[in-house]
C-alpha positions as CSV (number, residue, x, y, z in Angstrom):
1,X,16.5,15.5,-38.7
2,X,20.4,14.4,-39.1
3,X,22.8,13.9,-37.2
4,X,22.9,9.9,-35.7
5,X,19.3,8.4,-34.9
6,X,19.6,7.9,-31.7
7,X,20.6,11.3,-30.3
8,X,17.7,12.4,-32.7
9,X,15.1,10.3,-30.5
10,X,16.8,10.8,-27.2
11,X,16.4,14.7,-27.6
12,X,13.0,13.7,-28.9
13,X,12.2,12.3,-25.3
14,X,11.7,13.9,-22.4
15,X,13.0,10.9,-19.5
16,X,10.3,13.0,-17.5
17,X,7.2,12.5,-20.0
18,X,4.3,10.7,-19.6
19,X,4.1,7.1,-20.4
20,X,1.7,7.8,-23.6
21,X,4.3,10.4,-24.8
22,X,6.9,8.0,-24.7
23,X,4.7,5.5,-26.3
24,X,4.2,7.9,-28.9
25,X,7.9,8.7,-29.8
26,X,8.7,5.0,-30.0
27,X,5.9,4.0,-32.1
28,X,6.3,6.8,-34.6
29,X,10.2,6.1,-34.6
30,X,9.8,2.4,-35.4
31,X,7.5,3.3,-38.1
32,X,9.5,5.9,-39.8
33,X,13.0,4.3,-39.5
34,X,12.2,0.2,-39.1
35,X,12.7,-1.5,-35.5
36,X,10.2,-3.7,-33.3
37,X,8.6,-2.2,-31.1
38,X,6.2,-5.3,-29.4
39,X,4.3,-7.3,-26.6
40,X,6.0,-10.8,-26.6
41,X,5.1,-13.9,-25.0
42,X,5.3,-14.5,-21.3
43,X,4.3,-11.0,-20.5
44,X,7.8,-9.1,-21.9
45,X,7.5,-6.5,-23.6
46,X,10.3,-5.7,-26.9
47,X,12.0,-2.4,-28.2
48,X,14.7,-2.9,-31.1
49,X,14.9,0.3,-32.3
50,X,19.0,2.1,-33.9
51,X,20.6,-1.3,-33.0
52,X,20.0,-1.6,-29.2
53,X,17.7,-3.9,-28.0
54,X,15.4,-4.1,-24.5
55,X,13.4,-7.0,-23.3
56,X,11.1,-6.0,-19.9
57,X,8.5,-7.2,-18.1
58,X,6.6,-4.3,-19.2
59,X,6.5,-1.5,-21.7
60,X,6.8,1.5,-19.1
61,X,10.0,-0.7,-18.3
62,X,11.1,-1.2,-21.5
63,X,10.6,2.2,-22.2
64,X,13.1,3.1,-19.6
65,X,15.3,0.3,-20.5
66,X,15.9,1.4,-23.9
67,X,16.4,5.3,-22.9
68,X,19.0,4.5,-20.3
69,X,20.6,1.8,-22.9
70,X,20.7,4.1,-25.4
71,X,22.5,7.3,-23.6
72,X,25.1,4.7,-22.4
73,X,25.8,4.0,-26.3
74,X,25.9,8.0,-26.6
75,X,28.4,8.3,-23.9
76,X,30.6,5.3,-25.0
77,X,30.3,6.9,-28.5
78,X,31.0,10.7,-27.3
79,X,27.3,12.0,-27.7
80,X,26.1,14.4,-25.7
81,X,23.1,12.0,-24.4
């Protein structure tokens, strides 16, 4: 794919899917382009993935977290997230 990374995963995405298809999308992006994608202590769960970064008290949550951070990025950047 080209074009900027995190467009690329957004339109990946479906906000709609599943929680395993999410799961999916995010692993496979964090192994093919770098990130964290991880349980941490106290019951939080981490997504640093294209330079934003989610902490949540789950992953479904962090999940969401990142998705909405991430189309708010597009928007300030004049994506079409």
């Amino acid at each position: 794919m080209n074009g900027d990374p995190i467009q690329n995963l957004l339109n990946r995405i479906n906000p709609q899917s599943d929680f395993a298809t999410k799961h999916d999308a995010f692993v496979a992006e964090t192994l093919e382009c770098g990130g964290s994608y991880q349980a941490q202590a106290g019951n939080t769960f981490m997504i640093d993935l294209h330079g934003i970064r989610v902490l949540a008290n789950s992953e479904a949550n962090a999940h969401e977290l990142w998705l909405r951070a991430a189309n708010i990025q597009m928007r300030r950047l004049g994506g079409a997230a």
